[in-house]
C-alpha positions in Angstrom: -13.3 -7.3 25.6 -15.8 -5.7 23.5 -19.2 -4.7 24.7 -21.7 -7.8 23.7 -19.0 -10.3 23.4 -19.7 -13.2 24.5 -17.8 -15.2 27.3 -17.6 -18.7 26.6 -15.6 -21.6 28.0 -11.7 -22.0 27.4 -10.7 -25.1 25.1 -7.8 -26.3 25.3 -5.8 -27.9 22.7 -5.8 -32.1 23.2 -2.5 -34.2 22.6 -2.1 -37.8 22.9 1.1 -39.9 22.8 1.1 -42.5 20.1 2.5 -46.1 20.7 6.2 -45.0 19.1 5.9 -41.8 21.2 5.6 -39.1 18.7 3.1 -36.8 19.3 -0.1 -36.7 18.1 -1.7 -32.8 18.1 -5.8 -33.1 17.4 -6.6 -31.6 14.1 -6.4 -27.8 14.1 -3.7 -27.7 17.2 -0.2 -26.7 16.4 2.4 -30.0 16.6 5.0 -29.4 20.0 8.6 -29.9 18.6 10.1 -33.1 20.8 13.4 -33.7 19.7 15.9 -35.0 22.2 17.7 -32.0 22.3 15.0 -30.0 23.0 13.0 -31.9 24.7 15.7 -32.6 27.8 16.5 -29.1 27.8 15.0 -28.6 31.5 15.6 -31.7 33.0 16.9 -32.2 36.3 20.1 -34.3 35.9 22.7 -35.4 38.4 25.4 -34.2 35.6 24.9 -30.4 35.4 27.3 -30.2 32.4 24.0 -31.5 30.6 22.2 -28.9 31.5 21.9 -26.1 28.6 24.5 -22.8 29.6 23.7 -19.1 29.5 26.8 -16.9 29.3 27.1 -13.9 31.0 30.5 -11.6 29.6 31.3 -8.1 29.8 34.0 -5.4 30.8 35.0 -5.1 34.4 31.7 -3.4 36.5 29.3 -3.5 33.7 27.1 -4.9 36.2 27.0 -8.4 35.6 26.9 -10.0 39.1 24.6 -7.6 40.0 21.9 -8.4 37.5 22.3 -12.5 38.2 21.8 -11.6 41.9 18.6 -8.8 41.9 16.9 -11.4 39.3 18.3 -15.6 40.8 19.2 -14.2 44.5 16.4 -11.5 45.2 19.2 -9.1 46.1 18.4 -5.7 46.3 19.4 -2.8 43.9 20.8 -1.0 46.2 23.0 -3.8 47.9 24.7 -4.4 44.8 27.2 -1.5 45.4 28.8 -3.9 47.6 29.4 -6.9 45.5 33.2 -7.5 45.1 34.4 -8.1 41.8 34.1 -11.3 39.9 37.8 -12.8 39.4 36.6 -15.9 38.4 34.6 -18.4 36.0 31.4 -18.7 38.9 28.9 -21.2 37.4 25.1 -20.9 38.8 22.7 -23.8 39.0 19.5 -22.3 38.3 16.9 -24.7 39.5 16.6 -24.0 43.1 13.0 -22.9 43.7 13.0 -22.7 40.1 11.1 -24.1 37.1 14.0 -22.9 34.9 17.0 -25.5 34.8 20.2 -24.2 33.8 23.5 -22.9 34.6 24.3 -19.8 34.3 28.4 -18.5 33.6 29.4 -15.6 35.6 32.9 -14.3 33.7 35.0 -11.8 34.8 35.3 -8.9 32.7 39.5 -9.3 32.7 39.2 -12.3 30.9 38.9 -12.1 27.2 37.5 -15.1 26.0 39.8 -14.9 22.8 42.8 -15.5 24.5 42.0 -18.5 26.1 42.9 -20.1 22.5 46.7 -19.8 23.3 46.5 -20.8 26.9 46.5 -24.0 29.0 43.6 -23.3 31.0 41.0 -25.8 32.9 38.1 -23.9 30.7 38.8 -24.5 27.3 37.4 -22.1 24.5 35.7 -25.5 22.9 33.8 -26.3 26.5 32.8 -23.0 26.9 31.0 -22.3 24.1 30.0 -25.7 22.8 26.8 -26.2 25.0 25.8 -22.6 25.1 22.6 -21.3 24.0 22.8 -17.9 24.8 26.1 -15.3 25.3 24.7 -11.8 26.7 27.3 -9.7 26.8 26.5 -6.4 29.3 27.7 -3.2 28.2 27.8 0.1 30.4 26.8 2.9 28.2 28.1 5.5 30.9 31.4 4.4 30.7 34.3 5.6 28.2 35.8 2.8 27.6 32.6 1.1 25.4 34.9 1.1 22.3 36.4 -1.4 24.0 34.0 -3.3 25.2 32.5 -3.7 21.4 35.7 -4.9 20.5 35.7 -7.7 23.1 31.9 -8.3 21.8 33.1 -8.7 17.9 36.1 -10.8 19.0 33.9 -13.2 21.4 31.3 -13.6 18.6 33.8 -15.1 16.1 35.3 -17.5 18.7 32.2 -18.3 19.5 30.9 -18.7 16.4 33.4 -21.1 15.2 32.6 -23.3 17.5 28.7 -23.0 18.0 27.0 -21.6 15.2 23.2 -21.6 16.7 24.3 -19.4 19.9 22.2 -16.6 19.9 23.8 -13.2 21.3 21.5 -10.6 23.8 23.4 -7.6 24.0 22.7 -5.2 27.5 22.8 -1.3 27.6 22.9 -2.1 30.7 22.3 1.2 34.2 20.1 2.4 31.6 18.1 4.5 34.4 21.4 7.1 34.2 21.0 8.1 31.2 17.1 9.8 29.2 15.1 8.3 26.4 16.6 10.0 24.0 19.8 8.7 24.5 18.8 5.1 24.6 17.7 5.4 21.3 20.7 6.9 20.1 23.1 4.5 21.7 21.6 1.8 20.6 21.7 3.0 16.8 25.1 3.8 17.8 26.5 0.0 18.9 24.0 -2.0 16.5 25.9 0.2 13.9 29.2 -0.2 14.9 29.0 -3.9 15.4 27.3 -4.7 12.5 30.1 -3.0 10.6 32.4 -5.3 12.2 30.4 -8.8 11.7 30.3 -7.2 7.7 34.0 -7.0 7.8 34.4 -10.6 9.1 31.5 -11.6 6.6 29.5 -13.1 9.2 26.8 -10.4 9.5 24.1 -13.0 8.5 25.6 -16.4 10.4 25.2 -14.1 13.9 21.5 -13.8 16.0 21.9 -10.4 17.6 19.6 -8.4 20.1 20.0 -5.1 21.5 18.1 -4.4 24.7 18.5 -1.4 27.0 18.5 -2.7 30.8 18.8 -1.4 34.5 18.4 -3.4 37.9 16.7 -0.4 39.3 13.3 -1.2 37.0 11.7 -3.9 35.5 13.6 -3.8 32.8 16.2 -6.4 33.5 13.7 -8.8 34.2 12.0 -8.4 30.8 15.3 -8.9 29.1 16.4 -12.3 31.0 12.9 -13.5 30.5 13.2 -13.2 26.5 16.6 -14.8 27.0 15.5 -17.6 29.2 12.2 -18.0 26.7 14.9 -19.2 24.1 15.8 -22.1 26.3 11.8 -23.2 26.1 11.3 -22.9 22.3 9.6 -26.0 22.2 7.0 -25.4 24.4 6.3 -21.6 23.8 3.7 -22.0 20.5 1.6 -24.0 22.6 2.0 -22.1 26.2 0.8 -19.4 23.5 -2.1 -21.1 21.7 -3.5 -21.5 25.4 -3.0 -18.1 26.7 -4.6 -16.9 23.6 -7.4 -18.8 24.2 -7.9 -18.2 28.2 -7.5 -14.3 27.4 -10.5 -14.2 24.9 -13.0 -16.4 26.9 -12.7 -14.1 29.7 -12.1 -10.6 28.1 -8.8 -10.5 29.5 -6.6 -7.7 28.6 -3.3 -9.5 28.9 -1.6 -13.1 30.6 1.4 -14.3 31.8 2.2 -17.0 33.1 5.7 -16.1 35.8 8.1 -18.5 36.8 7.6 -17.4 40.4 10.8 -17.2 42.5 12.9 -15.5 39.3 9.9 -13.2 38.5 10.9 -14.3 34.9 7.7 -14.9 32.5 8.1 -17.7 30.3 5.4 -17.3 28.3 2.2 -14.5 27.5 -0.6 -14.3 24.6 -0.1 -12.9 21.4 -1.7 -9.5 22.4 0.9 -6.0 22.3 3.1 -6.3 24.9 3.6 -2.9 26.8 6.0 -2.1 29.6 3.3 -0.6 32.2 1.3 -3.9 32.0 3.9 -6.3 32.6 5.3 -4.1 35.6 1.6 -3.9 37.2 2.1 -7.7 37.0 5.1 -7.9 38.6 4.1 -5.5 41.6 1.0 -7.9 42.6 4.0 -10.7 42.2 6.2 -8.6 44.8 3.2 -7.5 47.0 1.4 -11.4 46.9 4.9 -12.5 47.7 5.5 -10.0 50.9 2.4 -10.5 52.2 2.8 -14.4 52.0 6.1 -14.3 54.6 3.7 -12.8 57.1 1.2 -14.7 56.4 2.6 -18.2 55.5 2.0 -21.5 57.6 3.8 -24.8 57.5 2.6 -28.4 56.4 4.1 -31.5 57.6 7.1 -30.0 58.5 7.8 -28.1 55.3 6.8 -24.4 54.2 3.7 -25.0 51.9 4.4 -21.5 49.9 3.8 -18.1 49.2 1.2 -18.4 46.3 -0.7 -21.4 47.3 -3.7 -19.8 47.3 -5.9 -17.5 44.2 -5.0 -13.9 44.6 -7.4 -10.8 43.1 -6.4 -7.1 43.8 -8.6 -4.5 42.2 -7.4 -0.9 41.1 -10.7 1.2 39.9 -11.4 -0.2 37.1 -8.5 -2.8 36.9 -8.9 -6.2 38.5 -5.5 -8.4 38.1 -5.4 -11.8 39.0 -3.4 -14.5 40.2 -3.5 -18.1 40.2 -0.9 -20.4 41.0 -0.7 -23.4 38.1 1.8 -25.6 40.0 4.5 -25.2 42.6 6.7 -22.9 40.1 4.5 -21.3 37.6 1.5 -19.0 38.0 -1.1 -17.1 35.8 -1.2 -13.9 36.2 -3.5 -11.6 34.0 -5.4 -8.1 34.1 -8.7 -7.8 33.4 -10.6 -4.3 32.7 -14.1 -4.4 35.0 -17.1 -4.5 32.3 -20.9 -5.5 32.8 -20.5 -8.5 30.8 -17.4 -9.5 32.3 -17.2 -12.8 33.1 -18.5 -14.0 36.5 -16.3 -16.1 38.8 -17.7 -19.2 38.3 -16.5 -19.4 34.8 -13.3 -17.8 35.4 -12.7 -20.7 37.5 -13.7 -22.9 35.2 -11.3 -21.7 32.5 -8.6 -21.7 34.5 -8.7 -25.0 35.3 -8.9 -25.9 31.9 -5.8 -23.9 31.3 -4.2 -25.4 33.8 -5.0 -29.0 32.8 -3.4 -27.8 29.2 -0.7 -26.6 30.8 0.4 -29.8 32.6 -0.6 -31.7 29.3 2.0 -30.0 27.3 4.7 -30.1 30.3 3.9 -33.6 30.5 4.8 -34.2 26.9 7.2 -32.0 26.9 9.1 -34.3 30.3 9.4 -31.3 32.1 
């Protein structure tokens, strides 16, 4: 915040729900998409074939199990090593202590999802791919055989594409901590050339959403990724969750927000400020230090753990205060704030976080979520 600005109270945007049920943004707020599609994305339903798919593909130890269980299972890095291979189709239902609702498709990297055309097999190509949002394919740079593993990325894409054209594709360097800077850069250059030289040859370069992202379980890396990919399952709800943040970080000269899906460590939304890798992993330490603190410290209710978070957390680091306040049983606010005379006092922080909170639950609400 800059010196002599003022601090001023957060509002919120205001919806209301007209008698026909479309929604009715105040003038100057941005309109919340609500078709059905979208708009059911994250319900719980008995069914979990409604529930929208993530795909996760790749060549035989890329390290795909191991990044669904240090992110969904809290598994450590370390213990990872000792995963046996997946030899399988191994659906995950994402919505245990989770805000996030969706399953998530664990494939084994023998399978190539091409083949499956030809083939009498329970999981057809068509039910695969026809529900999907997102495919990430892993890729481990390290290895020799990533000719081959683009190869299985080009041919998945066309299937895939034929069948669902508004799947969007994440694409992970993945155990990018063994290899330097440097030659991130230059293997991502490397793949994005090579497979956009194959989508040009199959003249689908421009019907294909693509994303290169260099990952490793070891950092926070991985979580930063899944949380872009699990963002594109919220679309409809991420302009407002936005317009909020935006608002709560300049009424209380806050340097940047997030608000974390709590057991994932996933952030589903922040403000429109730069995003920066030291920030968000400063945020996710007070997450992992908040949360081991909590299963000393934790009590029970009625029978049934109350939770780790249930209560306002503020850790100061010289200058640096970061904060953390849970918005409902899932989700939580957490934001850094640089210590200034004219910060805001506490009083007013609470304040504004209540109103963020109440804007929060508004657009959830409309949202049915």
């Amino acid at each position: 915040m800059q010196q002599g600005q003022e601090v001023g109270k957060l509002e919120v945007p205001e919806w209301s729900i007209a008698v026909d049920g479309a929604l009715k943004p105040e003038p100057g707020s941005r309109q919340l998409s609500t078709s059905p599609s979208s708009a059911s994305l994250l319900t719980n339903t008995s069914n979990c074939n409604n529930k929208p798919k993530i795909l996760l593909m790749g060549l035989s130890k890329a390290g795909k199990t191991s990044i669904r269980n240090v992110i969904f299972h809290k598994m450590s890095a370390n213990e990872t090593q000792f995963l046996d291979p997946t030899h399988k189709i191994d659906k995950i239902d994402i919505s245990n202590k989770s805000f996030l609702d969706f399953q998530l498709w664990d494939f084994p990297g023998k399978l190539d999802i091409s083949h499956l055309r030809d083939k009498e097999d329970t999981f057809t190509i068509e039910k695969i791919f026809v529900e999907a949002r997102v495919l990430i394919f892993v890729i481990d740079p390290v290895e020799e055989k990533h000719g081959i593993a683009i190869d299985r990325l080009h041919s998945t894409m066309i299937e895939a594409n034929k069948i669902n054209s508004k799947m969007k594709f994440e694409v992970f360097i993945h155990k990018s901590d063994s290899i330097n800077e440097d030659k991130k850069i230059d293997n991502i250059r490397e793949m994005t050339h090579r497979i956009n030289r194959k989508l040009m040859a199959a003249g689908i370069q421009d019907k294909i959403h693509i994303s290169f992202r260099t990952t490793s379980i070891y950092d926070h890396s991985i979580f930063e990724a899944m949380s872009i990919v699990c963002q594109q399952l919220l679309e409809n709800v991420l302009p407002p969750f936005e317009n909020i943040l935006n608002a709560f970080v300049s009424s209380n000269g806050m340097e940047k927000a997030f608000i974390f899906d709590l057991h994932p460590k996933i952030f589903i939304a922040t403000d429109s400020s730069t995003f920066d890798m030291p920030t968000y992993e400063l945020c996710c330490d007070m997450l992992d230090l908040i949360a081991d603190m909590g299963c000393i410290y934790q009590d029970y209710e009625g029978g049934e753990e109350r939770g780790v978070f249930s209560t306002c957390s503020v850790i100061k680091l010289n200058d640096t205060f970061l904060h953390l306040k849970q918005i409902n049983r899932h989700l939580a606010l957490v934001c850094i704030q640089m210590q200034q005379d004219n910060a805001c006092n506490q009083g007013i922080l609470d304040y504004n976080f209540q109103q963020l909170k109440r804007g929060i639950q508004e657009v959830l609400k409309v949202a049915n979520l």
